[in-house]
N, C-alpha and C positions, 0 to 999 in steps of 0.2 A: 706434793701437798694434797691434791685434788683426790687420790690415789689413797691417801688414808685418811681423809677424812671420809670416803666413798666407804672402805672397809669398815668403818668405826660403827657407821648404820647397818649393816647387813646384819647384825642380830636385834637390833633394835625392828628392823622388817621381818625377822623371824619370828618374832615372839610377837609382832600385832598380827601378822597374818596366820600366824599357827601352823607357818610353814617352814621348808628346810631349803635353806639355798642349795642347785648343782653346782655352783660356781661361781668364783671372782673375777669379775672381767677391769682389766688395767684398762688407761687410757693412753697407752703407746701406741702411734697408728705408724709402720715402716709398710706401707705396701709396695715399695720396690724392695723388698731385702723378701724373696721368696726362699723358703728352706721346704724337701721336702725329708721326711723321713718314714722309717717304719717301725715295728718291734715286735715280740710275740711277747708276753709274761705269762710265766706259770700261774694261776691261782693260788698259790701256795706264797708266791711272792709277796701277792698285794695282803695278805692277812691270815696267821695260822687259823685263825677263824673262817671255814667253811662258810658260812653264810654270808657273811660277813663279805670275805673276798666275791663271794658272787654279788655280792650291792656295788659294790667297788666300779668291779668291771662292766657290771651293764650303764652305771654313773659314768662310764667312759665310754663305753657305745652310742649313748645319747649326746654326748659333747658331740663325737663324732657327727654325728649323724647332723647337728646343729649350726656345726661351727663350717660344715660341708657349701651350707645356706650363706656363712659370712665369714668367706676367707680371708678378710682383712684382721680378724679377732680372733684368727686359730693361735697364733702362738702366744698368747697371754692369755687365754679364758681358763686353761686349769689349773690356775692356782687356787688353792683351798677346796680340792677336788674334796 
């Protein structure tokens, strides 16, 4: 419940701040269930739009780069990447 009502405000926070969320962070905390992974994608995957696919991937460079900071929220922060 906590969880959509949280979702429910994130455009409501976009449009007073005239900003664009990176991301949705849930409120599930498993810090003993550690997973790790990897992957490569093509840019072509994330969007036949060139641009586009590059906003994508640096949008996940910067999770990376974030969520490195608070590994308790890596595996829930990108939804609605």
């Amino acid at each position: 419940m906590l969880n959509t009502m949280l979702e429910a405000l994130k455009p409501r926070l976009e449009n007073l701040s005239q900003g664009q969320s990176l991301m949705g962070i849930l409120s599930n905390h498993a810090t003993e269930s550690l997973v790790t992974s990897s992957c490569r994608i093509a840019f072509r995957y994330l969007s036949p739009n060139k641009e586009e696919a590059r906003e994508l991937a640096d949008k996940i460079v910067l999770l990376v780069i974030l969520l490195k900071q608070i590994l308790d929220r890596a595996a829930t922060a990108t939804r609605d990447l």
